[in-house]
C-alpha positions as CSV (number, residue, x, y, z in Angstrom):
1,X,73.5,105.3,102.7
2,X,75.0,107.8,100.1
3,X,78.2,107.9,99.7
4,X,80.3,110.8,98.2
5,X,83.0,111.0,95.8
6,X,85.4,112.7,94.4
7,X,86.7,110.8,91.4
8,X,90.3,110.6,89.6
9,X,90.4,109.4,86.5
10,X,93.0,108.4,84.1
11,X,95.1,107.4,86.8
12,X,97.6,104.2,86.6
13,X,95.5,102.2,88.7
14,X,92.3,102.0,90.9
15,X,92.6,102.8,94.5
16,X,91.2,104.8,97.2
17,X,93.4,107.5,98.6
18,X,91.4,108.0,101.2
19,X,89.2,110.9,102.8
20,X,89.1,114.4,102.5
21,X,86.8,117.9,103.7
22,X,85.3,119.9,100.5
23,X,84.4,123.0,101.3
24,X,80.7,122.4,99.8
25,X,79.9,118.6,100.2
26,X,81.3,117.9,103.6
27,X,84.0,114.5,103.5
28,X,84.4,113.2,100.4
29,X,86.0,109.7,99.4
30,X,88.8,110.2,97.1
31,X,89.3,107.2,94.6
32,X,91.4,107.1,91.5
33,X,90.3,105.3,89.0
34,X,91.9,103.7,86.0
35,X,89.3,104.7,83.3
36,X,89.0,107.5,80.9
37,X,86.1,110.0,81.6
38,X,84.1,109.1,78.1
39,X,81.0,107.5,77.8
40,X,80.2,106.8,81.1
41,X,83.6,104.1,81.4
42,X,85.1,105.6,84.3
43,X,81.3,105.8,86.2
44,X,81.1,102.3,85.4
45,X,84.6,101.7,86.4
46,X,84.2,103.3,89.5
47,X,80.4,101.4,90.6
48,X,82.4,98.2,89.9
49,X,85.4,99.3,92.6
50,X,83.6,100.6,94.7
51,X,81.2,97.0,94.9
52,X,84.3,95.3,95.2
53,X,86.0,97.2,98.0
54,X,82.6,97.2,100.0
55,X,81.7,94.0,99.5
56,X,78.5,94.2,98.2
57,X,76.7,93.6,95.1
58,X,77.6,95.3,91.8
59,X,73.7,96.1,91.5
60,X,73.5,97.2,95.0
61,X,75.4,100.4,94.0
62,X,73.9,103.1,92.4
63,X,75.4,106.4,91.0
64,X,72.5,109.1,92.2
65,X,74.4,112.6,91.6
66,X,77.4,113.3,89.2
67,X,77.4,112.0,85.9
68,X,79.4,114.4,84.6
69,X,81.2,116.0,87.6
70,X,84.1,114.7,89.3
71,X,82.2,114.8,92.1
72,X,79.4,111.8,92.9
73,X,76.8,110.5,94.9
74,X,76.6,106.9,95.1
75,X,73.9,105.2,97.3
76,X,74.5,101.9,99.2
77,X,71.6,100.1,100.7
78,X,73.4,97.9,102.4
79,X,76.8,99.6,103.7
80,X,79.0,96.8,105.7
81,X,81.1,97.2,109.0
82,X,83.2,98.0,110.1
83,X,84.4,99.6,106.0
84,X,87.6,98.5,104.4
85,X,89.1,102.6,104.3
């Protein structure tokens, strides 16, 4: 499953703020994240949040689209039910 993104960092502390339309992507998942945008930390930040809010595997999420945008594709093989937000 791929999952979109819109990321926030440099924000006090992780969390998802839930969903929202984008005019170009369709719904997006807003999540702040507590990272700063350099060298790939607030990516790695965010795969590591968003395994631990789904449940899955670290490993099992992959950043696809958006290394440098705010907004990312992430897929998730394995995408568990009913989803935590």
């Amino acid at each position: 499953m791929l999952l979109r993104v819109h990321a926030l960092p440099n924000a006090r502390k992780s969390e998802v703020v839930g969903w929202e339309d984008d005019a170009r992507l369709g719904r997006v998942l807003r999540v702040r994240i507590a990272a700063p945008p350099l060298e790939g930390k607030a990516n790695e930040a965010l795969r590591a949040f968003l395994a631990v809010e789904l449940g899955v595997a670290k490993s099992r999420v992959s950043l696809q689209k958006g290394d440098s945008s705010r907004f990312k594709a992430f897929e998730i093989p394995e995408m568990p039910l009913p989803w935590p937000f």
